[in-house]
N, C-alpha and C positions, 0 to 999 in steps of 0.2 A: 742501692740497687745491685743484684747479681749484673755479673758479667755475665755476657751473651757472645760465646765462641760462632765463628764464620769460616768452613773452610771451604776452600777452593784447589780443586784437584789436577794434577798435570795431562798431558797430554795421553792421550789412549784408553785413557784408565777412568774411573768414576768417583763415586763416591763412596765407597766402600772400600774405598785404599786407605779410609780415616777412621774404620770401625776400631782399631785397637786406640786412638788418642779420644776417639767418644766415649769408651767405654772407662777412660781415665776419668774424663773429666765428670762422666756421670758418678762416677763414687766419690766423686766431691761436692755433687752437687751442682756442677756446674754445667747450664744448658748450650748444647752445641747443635747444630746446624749442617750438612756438607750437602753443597749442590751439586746438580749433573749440569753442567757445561754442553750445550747443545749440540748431537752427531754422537753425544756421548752417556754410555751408563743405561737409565733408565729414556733416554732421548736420542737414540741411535738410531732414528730413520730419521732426525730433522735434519736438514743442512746447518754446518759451521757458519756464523758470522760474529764478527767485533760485535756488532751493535745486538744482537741476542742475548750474547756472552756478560757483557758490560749490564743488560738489562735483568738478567738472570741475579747478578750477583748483587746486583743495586737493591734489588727486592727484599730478599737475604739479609743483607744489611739493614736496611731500612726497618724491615718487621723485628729484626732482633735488638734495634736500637730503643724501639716503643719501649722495651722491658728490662733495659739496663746498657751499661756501656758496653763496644762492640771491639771485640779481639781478633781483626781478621787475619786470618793464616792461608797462603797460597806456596801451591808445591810447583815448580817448572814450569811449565804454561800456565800454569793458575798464577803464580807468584809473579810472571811478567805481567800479566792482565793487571794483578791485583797492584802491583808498582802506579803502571798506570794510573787505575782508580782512584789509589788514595793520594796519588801527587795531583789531580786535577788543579784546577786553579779554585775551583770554587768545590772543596774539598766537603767528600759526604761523609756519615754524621759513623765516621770508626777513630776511637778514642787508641787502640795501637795495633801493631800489625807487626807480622809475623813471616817473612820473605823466605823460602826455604827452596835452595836449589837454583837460584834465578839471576846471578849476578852475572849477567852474560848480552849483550846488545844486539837483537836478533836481526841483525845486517850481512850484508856483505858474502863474502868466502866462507865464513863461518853458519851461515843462514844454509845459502847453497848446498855447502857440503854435505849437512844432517837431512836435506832436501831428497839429493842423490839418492845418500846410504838409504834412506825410510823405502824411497822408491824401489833399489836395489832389493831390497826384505817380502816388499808387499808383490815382487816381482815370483818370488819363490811360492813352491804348491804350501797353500793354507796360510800365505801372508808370512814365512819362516817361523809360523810361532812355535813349532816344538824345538827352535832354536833357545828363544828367547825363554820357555819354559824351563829349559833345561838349567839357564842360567838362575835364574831365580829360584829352582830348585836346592840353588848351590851358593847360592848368597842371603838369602832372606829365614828369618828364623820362625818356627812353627807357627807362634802368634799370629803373624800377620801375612804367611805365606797365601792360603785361600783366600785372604780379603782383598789383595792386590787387585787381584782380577775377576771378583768375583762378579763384576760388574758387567765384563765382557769388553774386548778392546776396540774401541773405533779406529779402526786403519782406514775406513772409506772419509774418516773427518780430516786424518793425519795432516796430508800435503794440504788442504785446505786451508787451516787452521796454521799449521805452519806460515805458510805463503802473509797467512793473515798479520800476523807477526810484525812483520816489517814495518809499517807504516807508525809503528808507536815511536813515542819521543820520552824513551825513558828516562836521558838522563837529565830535562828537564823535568820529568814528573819526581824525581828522586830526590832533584834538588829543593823540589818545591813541601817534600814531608817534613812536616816538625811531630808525628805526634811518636812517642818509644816507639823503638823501630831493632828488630834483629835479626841481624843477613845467619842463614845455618847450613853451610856448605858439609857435603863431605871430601876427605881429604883427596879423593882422586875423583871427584866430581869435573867432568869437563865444563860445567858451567861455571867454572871458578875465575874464566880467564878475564873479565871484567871485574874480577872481587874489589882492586885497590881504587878502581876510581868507584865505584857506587860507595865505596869506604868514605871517600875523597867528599863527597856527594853529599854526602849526609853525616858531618862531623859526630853526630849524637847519637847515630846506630850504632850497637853492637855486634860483633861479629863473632860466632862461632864456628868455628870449624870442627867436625866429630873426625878422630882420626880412624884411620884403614875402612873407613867408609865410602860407597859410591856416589852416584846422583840419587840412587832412592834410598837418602837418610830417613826420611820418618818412615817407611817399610824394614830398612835393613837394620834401625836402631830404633826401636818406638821405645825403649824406656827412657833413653837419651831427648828423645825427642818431647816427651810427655814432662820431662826437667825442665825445658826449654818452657814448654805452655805453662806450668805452676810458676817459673819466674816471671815470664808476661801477667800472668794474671794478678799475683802477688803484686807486683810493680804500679797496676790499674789500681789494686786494692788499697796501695799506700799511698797512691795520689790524691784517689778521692776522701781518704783520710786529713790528709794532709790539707785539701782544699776546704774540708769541712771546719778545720781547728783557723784556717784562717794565714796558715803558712804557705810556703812556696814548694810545688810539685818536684820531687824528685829527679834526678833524670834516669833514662834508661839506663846508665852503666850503672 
């Protein structure tokens, strides 16, 4: 059976921050997915919740399961959600996954603080975004520049969804994943600062780092990052190979 890509997108942003790794995998052949996370994308008058959110991606998965094994991929808020997900105890049906931007415990001082600054932003005329525009005019390459946003940003879901954040129990949901697993930080990504222990967490994940890259590795590197999905996929493809001759599954590394 083909693989059946699943992505889940970070905070503000939609599902159209994934059109250049879609457009990858469509010229392989391979069918991909990306949902809008509710308050966001194409769902930006609904209210944020856990329980939408989780139901939204359960969906997703589940239908793409019917048609092959499932390769979920989560960016920043997507990737903590998706942590969650696939460590549940009674774990749904995604054969590997794909953490990008996410190794970070969203508690504490560190919660707080990204709280603040959001509010601080959405405080300025238009939400600061010809700030944030400007920025990404100046980090992000042609490709994937208009698709970031082309969804439109949910700042009314932000502090919401943030706030929402807290109550997950990632580093038991982390401990609890066995299936390939690849943490894809960039090198000045501030979500890095939990990198060693979800490392710690999960002896069999691999860990990428893209260098002189920020928090948005698959916007600011999508050919890096589109490496990244053909070894996942490859790795699905050599297992179920493997499982078919009657041998023993490879590991991620």
């Amino acid at each position: 059976m083909v693989v059946q890509v699943v992505f889940v997108h970070g905070i503000r942003t939609s599902a159209t921050m994934w059109r250049a790794q879609i457009a990858h995998l469509s010229e392989r052949g391979i069918p991909a997915t990306a949902v809008d996370l509710p308050g966001h994308g194409s769902r930006m008058g609904e209210v944020f919740t856990l329980e939408e959110a989780f139901r939204t991606m359960d969906v997703a998965v589940r239908g793409a399961a019917e048609r092959g094994p499932v390769l979920l991929v989560g960016h920043s808020m997507g990737g903590l959600l998706s942590l969650d997900y696939v460590g549940r105890e009674d774990p749904p049906p995604v054969s590997a996954f794909i953490a990008a931007s996410c190794t970070a415990i969203p508690r504490g001082v560190g919660l707080a603080a990204y709280r603040v600054m959001a509010r601080g932003f959405d405080a300025l005329p238009d939400h600061g975004l010809w700030i944030a525009e400007r920025v990404l005019d100046r980090t992000l390459p042609a490709e994937t520049r208009a698709d970031f946003g082309a969804g439109g940003y949910a700042f009314d879901a932000q502090d919401t969804a943030l706030r929402s954040l807290s109550v997950l129990d990632l580093l038991a949901a982390v401990s609890r994943i066995t299936v390939p697993l690849w943490f894809v930080n960039g090198q000045y990504d501030q979500l890095r600062v939990n990198e060693r222990l979800f490392v710690q967490l999960a002896p069999h994940a691999e860990l990428i780092v893209v260098p002189r890259t920020t928090h948005l590795v698959t916007a600011m590197r999508p050919r890096v990052f589109n490496a990244v999905l053909d070894l996942a996929v490859a790795t699905m493809e050599s297992g179920a190979a493997a499982g078919a001759d009657g041998s023993s599954t490879p590991p991620a590394t």
